[in-house]
C-alpha positions in Angstrom: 10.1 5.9 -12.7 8.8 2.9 -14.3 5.5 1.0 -13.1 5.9 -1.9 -11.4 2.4 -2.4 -9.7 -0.4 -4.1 -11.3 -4.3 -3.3 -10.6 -4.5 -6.0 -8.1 -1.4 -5.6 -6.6 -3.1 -1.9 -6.2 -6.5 -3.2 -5.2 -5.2 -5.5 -2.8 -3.0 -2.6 -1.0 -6.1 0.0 -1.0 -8.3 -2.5 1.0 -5.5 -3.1 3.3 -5.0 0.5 3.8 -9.0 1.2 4.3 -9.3 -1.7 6.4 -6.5 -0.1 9.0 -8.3 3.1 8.5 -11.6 1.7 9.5 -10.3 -0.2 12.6 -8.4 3.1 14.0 -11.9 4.9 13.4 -14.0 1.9 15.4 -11.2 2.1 18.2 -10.0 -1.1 17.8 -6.3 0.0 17.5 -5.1 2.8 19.5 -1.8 4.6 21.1 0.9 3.5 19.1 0.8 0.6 17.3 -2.7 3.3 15.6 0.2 5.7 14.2 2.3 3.1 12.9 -0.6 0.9 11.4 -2.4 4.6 10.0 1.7 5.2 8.5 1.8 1.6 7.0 -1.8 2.9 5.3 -0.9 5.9 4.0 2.6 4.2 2.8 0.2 1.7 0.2 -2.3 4.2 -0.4 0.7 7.0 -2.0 2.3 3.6 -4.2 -1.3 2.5 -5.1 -1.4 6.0 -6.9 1.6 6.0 -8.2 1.9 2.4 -8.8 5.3 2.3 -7.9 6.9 0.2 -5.0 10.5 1.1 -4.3 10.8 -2.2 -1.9 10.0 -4.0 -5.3 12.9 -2.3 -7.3 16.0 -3.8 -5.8 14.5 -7.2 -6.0 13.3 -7.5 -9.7 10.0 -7.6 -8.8 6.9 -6.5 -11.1 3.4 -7.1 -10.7 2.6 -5.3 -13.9 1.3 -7.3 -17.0 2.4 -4.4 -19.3 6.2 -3.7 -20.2 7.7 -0.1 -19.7 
């Protein structure tokens, strides 16, 4: 599995995730549209560590500056 995330392709999806994670902690989103948000989190958050994104795959997509 080759990288295909760059660090601010990474950065950018951490604060997203924390940012969903701190509005389901302030109640701000609840019931479901909480569960899907908190699955859309934890979805950037694994491919932020991994810095791979399958949905960039099929389209040829990189964000990383170094070749693999």
């Amino acid at each position: 599995m080759k990288k295909n995330m760059g660090t601010t392709d990474k950065a950018i999806r951490i604060l997203i995730a924390i940012g969903i994670a701190l509005l389901y902690f302030f109640d701000v989103i609840e019931g479901t549209l909480a569960y899907v948000l908190m699955a859309v989190a934890i979805i950037l958050l694994l491919t932020s560590f991994i810095s791979f994104c399958p949905l960039y795959k099929p389209f040829g997509i990189s964000t990383c500056k170094i070749k693999q």
